[in-house]
C-alpha positions as CSV (number, residue, x, y, z in Angstrom):
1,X,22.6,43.5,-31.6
2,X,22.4,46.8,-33.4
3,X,19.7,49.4,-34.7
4,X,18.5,50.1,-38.1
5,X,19.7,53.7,-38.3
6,X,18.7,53.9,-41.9
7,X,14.7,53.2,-40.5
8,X,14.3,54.1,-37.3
9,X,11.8,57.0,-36.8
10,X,12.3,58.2,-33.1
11,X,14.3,61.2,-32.4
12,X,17.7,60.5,-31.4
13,X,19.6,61.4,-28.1
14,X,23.4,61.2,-28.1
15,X,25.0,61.0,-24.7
16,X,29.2,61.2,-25.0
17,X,30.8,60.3,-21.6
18,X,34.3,59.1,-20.7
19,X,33.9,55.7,-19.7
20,X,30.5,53.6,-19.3
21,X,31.5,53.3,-15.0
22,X,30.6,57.0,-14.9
23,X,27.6,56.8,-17.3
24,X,26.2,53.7,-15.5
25,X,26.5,55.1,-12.1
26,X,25.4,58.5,-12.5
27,X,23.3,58.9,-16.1
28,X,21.8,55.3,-16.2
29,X,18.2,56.1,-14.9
30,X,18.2,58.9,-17.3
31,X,18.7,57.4,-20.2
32,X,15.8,54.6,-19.2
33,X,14.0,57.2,-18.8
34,X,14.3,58.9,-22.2
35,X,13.9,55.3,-23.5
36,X,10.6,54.9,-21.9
37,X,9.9,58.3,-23.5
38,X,10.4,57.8,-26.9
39,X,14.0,58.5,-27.6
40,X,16.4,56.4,-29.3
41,X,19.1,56.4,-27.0
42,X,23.0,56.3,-28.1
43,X,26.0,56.5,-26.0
44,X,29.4,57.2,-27.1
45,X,32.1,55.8,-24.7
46,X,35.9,56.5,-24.6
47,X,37.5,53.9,-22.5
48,X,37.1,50.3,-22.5
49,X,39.3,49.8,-19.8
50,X,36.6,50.9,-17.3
51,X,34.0,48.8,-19.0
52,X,33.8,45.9,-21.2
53,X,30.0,46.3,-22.5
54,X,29.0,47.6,-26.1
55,X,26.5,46.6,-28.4
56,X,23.1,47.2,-27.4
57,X,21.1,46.7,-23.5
58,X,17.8,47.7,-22.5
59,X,17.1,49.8,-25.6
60,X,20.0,51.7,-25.2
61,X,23.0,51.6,-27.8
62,X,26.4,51.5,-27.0
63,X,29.4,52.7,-29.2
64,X,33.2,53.2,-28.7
65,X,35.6,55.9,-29.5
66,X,38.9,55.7,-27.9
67,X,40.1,58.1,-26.0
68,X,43.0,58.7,-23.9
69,X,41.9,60.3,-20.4
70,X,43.5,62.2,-18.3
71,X,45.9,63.3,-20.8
72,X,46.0,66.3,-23.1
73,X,47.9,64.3,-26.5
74,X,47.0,66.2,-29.8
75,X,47.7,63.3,-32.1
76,X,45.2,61.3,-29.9
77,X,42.5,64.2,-29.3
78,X,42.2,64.7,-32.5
79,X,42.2,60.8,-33.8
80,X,38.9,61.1,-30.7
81,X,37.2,64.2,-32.7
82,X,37.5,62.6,-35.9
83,X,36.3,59.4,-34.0
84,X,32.9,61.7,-33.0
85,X,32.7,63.5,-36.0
86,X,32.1,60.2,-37.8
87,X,30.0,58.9,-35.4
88,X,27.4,62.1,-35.1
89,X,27.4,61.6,-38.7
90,X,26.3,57.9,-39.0
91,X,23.8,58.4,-36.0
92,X,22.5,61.9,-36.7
93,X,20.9,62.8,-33.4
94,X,19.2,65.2,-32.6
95,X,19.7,65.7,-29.3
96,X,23.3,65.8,-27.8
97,X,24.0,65.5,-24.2
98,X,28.1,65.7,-23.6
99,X,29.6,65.0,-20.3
100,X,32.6,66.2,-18.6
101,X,35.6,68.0,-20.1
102,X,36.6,65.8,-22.9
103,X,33.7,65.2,-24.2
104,X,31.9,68.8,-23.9
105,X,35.4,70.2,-25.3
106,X,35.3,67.6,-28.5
107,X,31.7,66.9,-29.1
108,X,31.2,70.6,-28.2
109,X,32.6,71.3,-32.0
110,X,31.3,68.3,-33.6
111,X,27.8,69.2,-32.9
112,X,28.5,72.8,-34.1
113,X,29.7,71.3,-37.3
114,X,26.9,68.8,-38.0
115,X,24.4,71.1,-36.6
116,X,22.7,69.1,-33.6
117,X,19.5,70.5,-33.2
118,X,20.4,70.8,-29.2
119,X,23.5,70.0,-27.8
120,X,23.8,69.9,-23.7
121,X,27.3,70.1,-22.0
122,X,27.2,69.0,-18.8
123,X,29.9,69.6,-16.2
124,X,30.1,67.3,-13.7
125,X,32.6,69.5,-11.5
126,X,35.7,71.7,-13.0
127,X,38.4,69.5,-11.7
128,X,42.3,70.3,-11.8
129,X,41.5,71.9,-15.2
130,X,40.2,75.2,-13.6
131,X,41.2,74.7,-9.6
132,X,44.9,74.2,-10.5
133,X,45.5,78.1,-10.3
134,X,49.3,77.8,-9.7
135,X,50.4,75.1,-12.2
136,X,52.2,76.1,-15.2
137,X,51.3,73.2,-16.7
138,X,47.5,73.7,-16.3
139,X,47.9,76.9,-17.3
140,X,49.4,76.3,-19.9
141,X,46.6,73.9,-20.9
142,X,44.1,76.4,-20.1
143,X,45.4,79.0,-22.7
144,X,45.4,75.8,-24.9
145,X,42.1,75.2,-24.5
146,X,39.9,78.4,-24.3
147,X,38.9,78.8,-28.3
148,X,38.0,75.8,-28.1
149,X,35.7,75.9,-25.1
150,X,34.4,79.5,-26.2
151,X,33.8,77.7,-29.8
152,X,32.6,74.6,-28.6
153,X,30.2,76.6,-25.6
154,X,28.2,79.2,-27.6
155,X,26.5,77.2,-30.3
156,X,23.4,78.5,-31.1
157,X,21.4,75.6,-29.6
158,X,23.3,75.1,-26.8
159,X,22.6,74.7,-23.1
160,X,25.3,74.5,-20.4
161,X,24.5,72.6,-18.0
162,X,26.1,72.6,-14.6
163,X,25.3,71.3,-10.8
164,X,26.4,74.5,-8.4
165,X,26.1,78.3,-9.0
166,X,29.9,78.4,-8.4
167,X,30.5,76.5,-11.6
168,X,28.2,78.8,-13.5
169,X,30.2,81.9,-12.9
170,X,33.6,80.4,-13.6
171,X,32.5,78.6,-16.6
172,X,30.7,81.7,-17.8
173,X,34.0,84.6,-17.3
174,X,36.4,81.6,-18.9
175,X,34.4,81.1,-22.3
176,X,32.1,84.4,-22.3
177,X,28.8,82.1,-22.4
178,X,25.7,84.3,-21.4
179,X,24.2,83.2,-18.2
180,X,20.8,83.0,-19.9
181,X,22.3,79.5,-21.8
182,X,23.3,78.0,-18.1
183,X,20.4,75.6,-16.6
184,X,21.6,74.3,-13.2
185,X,20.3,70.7,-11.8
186,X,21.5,69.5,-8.4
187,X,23.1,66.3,-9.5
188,X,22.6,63.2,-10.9
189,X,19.8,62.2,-8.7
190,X,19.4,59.3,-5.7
191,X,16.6,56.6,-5.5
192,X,15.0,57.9,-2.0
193,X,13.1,54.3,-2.3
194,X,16.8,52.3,-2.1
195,X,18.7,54.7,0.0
196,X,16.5,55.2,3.0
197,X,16.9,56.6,6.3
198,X,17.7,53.7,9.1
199,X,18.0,53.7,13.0
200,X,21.9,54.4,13.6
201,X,24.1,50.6,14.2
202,X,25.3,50.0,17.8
203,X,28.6,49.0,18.8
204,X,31.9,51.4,17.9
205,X,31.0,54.5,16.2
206,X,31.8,54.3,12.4
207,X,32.9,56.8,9.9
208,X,32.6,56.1,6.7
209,X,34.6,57.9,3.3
210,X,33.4,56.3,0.3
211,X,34.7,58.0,-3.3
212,X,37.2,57.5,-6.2
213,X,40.0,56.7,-5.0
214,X,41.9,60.4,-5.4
215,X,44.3,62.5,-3.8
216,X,42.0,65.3,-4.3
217,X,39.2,63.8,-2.9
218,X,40.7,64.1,1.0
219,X,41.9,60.6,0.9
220,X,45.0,61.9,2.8
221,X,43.7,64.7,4.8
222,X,40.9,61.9,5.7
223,X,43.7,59.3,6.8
224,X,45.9,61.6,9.1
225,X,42.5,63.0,10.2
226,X,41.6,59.1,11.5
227,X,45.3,59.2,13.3
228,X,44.7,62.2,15.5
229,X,41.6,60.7,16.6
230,X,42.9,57.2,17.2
231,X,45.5,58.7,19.5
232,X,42.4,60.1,21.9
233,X,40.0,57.1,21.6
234,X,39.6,53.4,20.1
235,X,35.7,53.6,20.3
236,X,35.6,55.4,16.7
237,X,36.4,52.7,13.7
238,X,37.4,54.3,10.0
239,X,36.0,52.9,6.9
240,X,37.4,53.8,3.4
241,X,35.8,52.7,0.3
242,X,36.1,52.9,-3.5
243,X,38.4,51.6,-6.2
244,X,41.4,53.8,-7.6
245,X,41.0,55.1,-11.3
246,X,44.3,54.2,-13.1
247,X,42.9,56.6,-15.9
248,X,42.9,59.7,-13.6
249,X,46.7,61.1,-12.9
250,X,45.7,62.0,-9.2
251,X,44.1,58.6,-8.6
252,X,45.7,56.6,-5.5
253,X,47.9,53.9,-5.9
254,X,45.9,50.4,-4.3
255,X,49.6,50.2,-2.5
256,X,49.1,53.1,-0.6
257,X,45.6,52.2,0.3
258,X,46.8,48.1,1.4
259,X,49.5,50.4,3.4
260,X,47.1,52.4,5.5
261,X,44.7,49.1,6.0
262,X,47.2,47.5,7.6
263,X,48.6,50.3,9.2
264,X,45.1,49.6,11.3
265,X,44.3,53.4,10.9
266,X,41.2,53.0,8.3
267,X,39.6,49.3,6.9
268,X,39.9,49.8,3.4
269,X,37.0,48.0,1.6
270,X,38.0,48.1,-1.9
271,X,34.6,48.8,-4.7
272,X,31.3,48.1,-2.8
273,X,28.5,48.1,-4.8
274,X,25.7,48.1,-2.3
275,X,26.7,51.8,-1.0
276,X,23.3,52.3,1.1
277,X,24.1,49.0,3.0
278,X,27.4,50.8,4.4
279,X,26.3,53.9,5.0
280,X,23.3,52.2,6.4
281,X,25.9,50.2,8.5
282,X,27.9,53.8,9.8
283,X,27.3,56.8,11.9
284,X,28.9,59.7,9.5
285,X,30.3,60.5,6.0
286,X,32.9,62.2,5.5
287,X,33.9,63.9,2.3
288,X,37.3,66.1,2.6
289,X,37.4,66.9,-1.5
290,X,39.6,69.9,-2.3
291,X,39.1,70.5,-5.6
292,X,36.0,72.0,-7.1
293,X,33.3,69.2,-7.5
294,X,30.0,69.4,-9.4
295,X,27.2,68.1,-6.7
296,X,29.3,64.8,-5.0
297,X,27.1,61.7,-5.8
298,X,28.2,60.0,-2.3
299,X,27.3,63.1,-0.4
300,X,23.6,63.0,-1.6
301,X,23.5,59.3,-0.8
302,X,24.5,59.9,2.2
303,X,22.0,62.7,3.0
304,X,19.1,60.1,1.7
305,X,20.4,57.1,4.2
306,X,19.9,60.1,7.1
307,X,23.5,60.4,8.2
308,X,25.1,63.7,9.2
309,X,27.7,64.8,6.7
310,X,31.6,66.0,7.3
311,X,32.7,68.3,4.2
312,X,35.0,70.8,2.6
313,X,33.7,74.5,2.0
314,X,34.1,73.8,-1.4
315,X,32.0,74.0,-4.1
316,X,29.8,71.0,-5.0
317,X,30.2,69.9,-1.3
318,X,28.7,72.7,0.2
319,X,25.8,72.5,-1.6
320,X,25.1,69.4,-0.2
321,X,24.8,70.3,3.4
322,X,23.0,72.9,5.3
323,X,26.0,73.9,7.6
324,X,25.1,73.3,11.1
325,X,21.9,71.6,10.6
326,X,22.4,68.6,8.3
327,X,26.5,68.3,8.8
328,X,29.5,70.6,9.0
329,X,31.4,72.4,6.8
330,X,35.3,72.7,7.5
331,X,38.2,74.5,5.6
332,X,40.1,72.2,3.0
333,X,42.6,70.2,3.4
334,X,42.4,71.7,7.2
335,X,43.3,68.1,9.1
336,X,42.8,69.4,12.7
337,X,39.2,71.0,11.6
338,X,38.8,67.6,10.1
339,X,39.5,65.0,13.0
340,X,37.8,68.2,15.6
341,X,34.7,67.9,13.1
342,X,34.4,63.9,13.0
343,X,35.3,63.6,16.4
344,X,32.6,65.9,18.5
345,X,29.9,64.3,16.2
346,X,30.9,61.3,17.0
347,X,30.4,62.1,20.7
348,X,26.9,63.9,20.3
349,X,24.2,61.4,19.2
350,X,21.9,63.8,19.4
351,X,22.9,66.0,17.2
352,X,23.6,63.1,14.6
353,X,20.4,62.0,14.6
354,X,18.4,65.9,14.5
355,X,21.2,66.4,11.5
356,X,20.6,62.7,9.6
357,X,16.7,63.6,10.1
358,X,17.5,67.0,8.2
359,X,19.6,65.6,5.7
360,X,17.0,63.6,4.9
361,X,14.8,66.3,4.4
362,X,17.1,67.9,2.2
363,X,17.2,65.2,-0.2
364,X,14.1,64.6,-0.4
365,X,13.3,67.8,-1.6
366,X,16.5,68.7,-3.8
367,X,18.3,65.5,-5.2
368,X,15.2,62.6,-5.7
369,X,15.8,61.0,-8.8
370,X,12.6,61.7,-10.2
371,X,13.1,65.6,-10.0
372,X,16.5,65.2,-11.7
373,X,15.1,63.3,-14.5
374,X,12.1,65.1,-14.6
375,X,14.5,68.4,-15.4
376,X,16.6,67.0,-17.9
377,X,13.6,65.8,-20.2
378,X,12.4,69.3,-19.4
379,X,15.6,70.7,-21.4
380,X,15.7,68.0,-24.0
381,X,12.2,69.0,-24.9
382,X,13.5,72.5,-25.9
383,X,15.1,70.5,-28.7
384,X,11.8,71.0,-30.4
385,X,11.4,74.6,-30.1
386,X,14.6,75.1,-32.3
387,X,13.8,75.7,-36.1
């Protein structure tokens, strides 16, 4: 099932995302949203390996471009951009909201050249492509990519749209965008009506790391963390959940993962879909990400359910925690700070329940859903200032 592009009168908003997982998980409520707003909503998808659906669900419509992630190929980037460009031109939006590297970089210079009336690049965290400081190869990639990224990034009708102030400034000195085209929004929202604050489980204390399945997201540091602390007590049970991304170089191979199951240091639960059941089922989460993230969608889940927070003094996860008061901040990739951080919480149920009441106060008043929303139709509006 299809629209009539040819006779459809509602303005049109383009999202471009990677893969539909990422767009369904984070972006979904959005684009309902937007629907329920008016908009004609399209989304552009890259790979069908992380999604089978296209065609056309709850007023939204779907449309595939390959793309090759996690890879820079120039035969196959640019068989992607002239996938777009023909794309923008068939669906003429007039609104377009890019997301995450790929997609900004690309669809960055196709709106420029079909002259979207606003174009939005979001970034969802930097990632290896700016953290990797002493790689060749990423720097390599970087002096690859910066025309592009300056081109792509200072459109006239552009916003940049990011999720920490850190972001902002690195974003801004490695494409010269003027702050005044940077709007920040706290991430991608939670529903504080599904993720709600619950009395803490009895029984064995239980920690709780749920995330892609990367290296950089602490999988290790959080493993070797869970061994020092198994060799002092057996009263503290380590839970690890989330699916690895074969389309992401640094995901985790599900080997490794089976491996530290049975090793009996962590239970590794695979995908769970119902994530405010398990964290509604655990004491803490734990986050030990050492790369630079945008605003971590588990970690404001995690503050709505009302449990204390473990993190990296990073940013994105640091802007998820009031250090001291909702959680606690440790150095990354720091695996004694780690197991010393997870370990006295877990011994002071006080304090996790003062720091899971202020976590929950936190969300509520920075990452609802409705606020998040709220903002973006706030910038898509300015579509209509543009003549």
């Amino acid at each position: 099932m299809g629209v009539n592009l040819k006779t459809s009168s509602l303005e049109r908003l383009l999202f471009v995302v990677n893969d539909l997982s990422f767009f369904y998980s984070h972006r979904y409520p959005l684009a309902l949203a937007a629907v329920k707003k008016g908009y004609e909503v399209h989304v552009i998808f890259g790979d069908l390996a992380s999604h089978s659906k296209s065609g056309f669900s709850n007023g939204i419509h779907f449309h595939y471009v390959h793309q090759k992630r996690g890879k820079i190929s120039p035969l196959s980037d640019f068989l992607y951009f002239l996938g777009l460009f023909k794309m923008f031109k068939t669906i003429k939006p007039k609104i377009v909201h890019l997301i995450t590297i790929k997609p900004i970089l690309y669809g960055g210079l196709v709106a420029r050249l079909v002259n979207s009336q606003l174009t939005i690049s979001a970034f969802a965290g930097l990632g290896s492509l700016f953290s990797s400081k002493n790689s060749l190869k990423f720097t390599f990639i970087r002096k690859l990519v910066k025309p592009i990224f300056h081109y792509s990034l200072n459109g006239h009708r552009q916003i940049i749209l990011v999720q920490n102030e850190t972001d902002k400034m690195l974003i801004s000195s490695f494409s010269n965008v003027d702050h005044k085209r940077f709007a920040l929004i706290k991430g991608s929202g939670v529903d504080l009506s599904r993720y709600q604050i619950t009395p803490e489980p009895t029984g064995n204390i239980r920690v709780v790391m749920a995330s892609r399945m990367l290296w950089t997201k602490g999988v290790r540091e959080y493993v070797d963390a869970a061994r020092l602390i198994i060799k002092k007590t057996k009263n503290i049970d380590f839970i690890l959940a989330g699916s690895p991304d074969p389309g992401n170089p640094d995901t985790v191979p599900l080997n490794y993962l089976q491996k530290f199951h049975s090793e009996g240091v962590i239970e590794y639960l695979g995908f769970v879909d119902d994530i405010a059941s398990l964290y509604q089922s655990c004491h803490l989460v734990v986050l030990p990400s050492f790369y630079p993230e945008g605003i971590p969608k588990c970690l404001i889940e995690a503050a709505a359910c009302g449990r204390p927070i473990v993190t990296t003094d990073m940013p994105g996860c640091r802007d998820t925690v009031l250090d001291g008061t909702s959680g606690t901040l440790v150095s990354a990739r720091d695996i004694e700070s780690l197991a010393e951080a997870i370990f006295e919480l877990a011994n002071s149920p006080i304090t996790r329940v003062k720091m899971g009441l202020e976590a929950r106060k936190l969300a509520e008043q920075e990452f609802g859903i409705e606020n998040v929303v709220s903002k973006h139709l706030d910038i898509y509006r300015l579509a209509y200032n543009y003549k």
